[in-house]
C-alpha positions in Angstrom: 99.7 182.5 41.7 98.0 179.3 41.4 101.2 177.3 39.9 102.6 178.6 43.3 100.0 177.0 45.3 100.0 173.5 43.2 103.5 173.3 43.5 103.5 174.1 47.5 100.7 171.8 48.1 102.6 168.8 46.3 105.5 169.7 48.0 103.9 169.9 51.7 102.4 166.5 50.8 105.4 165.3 50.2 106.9 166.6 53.2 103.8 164.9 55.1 105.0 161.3 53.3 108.5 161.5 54.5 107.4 163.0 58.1 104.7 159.9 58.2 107.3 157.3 57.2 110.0 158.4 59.2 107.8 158.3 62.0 106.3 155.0 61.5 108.8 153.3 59.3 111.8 151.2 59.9 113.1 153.9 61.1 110.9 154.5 64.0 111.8 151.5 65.9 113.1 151.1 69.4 114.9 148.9 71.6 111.8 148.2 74.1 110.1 146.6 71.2 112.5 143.7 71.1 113.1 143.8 74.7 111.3 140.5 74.9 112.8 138.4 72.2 115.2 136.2 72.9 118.7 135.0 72.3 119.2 138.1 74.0 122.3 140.1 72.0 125.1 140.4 74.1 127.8 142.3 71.9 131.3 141.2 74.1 130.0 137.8 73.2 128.2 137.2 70.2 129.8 140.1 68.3 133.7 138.8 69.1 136.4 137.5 66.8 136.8 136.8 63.5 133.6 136.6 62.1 132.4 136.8 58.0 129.9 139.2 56.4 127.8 138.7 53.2 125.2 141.6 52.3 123.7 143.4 49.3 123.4 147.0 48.9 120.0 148.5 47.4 119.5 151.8 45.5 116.7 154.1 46.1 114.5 152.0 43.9 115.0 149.1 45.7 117.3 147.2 43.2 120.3 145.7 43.9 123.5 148.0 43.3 126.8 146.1 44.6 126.8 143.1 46.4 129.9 142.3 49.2 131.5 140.2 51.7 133.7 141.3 54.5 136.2 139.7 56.8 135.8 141.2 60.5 137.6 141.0 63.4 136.0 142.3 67.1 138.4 142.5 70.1 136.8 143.6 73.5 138.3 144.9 76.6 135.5 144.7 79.3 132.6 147.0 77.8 134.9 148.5 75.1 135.8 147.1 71.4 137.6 147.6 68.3 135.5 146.0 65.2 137.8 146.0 62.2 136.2 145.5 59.1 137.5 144.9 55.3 135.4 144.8 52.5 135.2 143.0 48.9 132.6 144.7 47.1 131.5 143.0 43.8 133.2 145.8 41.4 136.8 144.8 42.7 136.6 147.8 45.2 137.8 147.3 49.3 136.8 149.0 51.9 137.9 149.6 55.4 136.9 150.8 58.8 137.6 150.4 62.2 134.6 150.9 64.8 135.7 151.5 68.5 132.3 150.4 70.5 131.1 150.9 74.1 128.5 149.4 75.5 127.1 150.7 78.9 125.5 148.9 81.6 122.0 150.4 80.8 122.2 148.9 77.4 123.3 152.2 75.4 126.0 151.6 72.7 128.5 154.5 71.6 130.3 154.1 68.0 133.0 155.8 66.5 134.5 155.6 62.9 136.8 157.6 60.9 133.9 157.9 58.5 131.4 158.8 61.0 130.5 162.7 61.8 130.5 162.6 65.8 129.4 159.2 67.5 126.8 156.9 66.8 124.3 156.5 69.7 121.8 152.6 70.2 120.3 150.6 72.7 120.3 146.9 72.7 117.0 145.4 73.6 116.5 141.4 73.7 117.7 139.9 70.8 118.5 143.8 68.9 120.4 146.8 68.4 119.6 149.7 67.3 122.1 152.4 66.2 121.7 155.8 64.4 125.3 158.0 63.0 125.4 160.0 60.3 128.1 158.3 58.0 130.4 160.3 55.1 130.6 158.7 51.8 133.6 158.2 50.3 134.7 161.0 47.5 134.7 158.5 44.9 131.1 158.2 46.2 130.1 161.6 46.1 131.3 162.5 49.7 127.8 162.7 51.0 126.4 163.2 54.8 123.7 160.2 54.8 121.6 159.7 58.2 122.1 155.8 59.0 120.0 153.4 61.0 121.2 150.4 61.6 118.9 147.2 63.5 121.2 144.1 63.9 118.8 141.0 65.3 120.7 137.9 66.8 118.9 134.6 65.4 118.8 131.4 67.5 121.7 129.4 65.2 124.0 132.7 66.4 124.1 134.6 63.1 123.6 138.3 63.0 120.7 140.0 60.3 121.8 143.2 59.9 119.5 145.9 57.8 120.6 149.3 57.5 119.2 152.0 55.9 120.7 155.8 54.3 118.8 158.8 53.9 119.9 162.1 52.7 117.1 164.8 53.6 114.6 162.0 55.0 114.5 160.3 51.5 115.7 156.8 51.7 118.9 156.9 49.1 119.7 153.3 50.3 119.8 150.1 52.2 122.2 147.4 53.1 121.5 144.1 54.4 123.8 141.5 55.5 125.0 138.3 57.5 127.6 138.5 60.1 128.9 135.3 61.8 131.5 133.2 62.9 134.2 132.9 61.0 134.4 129.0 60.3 137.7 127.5 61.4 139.4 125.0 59.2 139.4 121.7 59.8 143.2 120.4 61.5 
């Protein structure tokens, strides 16, 4: 009886850590928080065209497990856009996906993907976006259901920080950060 009791007090304080963190972690943030900050992000326009992506992707201990650039194009029809994206990951490996994006007049941003269970729901707020989906891994991947967040920020020189992070029963399986920008145009 008392092993019982160890082992369900660890595992309630452990329950208590993730509960904590999720609630006042990276996680946790809003769109009001940025509301402030400006450039402000305005997706038709700084999200748009061809544009390049560099990024990292980190395990759950917070080392580096595949690096990867992408080449992404964004076509908009008033409040409504198609982002394709390719990916190069570092292991020789491409990925696709094709996000179709609407963006309200209150600020609220719907995303769909193929890879996506339902629709992913944000809020832009000064210079950010916020977005939450639940994303399916590929079956080469393991075929998970990960929880995603991800906080895009629009810096003053135009370039987009993106952080994401993954979790799979409120433990943090993984993050991404990257660079999105314009795609340069070569010189005539």
């Amino acid at each position: 009886m008392m092993t019982f009791l160890f082992v369900l007090a660890i595992l309630t304080a452990l329950a208590l850590v993730v509960v904590v963190r999720n609630l006042t972690g990276f996680a946790s943030q809003t769109g009001a928080e940025y509301v402030d900050n400006e450039p402000t992000l305005d997706l038709p326009r700084h999200l748009s065209g061809p544009m390049t992506c560099e990024g990292m992707i980190f395990g759950p201990t917070g080392r580096v497990t595949s690096r990867f650039t992408a080449d992404m194009n964004i076509v908009w029809d008033g409040p409504k856009g198609v982002m394709s994206e390719t990916f190069q990951y570092d292991d020789g490996t491409t990925q696709t996906r094709e996000w179709h994006l609407i963006v309200a007049d209150d600020g609220s941003v719907r995303a769909e993907a193929s890879d996506v269970i339902g629709a992913g729901s944000g809020r832009l707020g000064g210079n950010a976006l916020g977005l939450r989906y639940k994303i399916r891994l590929p079956e080469e991947n393991g075929g998970h259901v990960l929880d995603a967040v991800d906080w895009m920020y629009l810096q003053a020189d135009g370039v987009i920080l993106n952080r994401s992070q993954f979790r799979k029963y409120g433990i943090k399986v993984a993050e991404l950060f990257c660079t999105i920008r314009p795609k340069e145009k070569p010189n005539a």
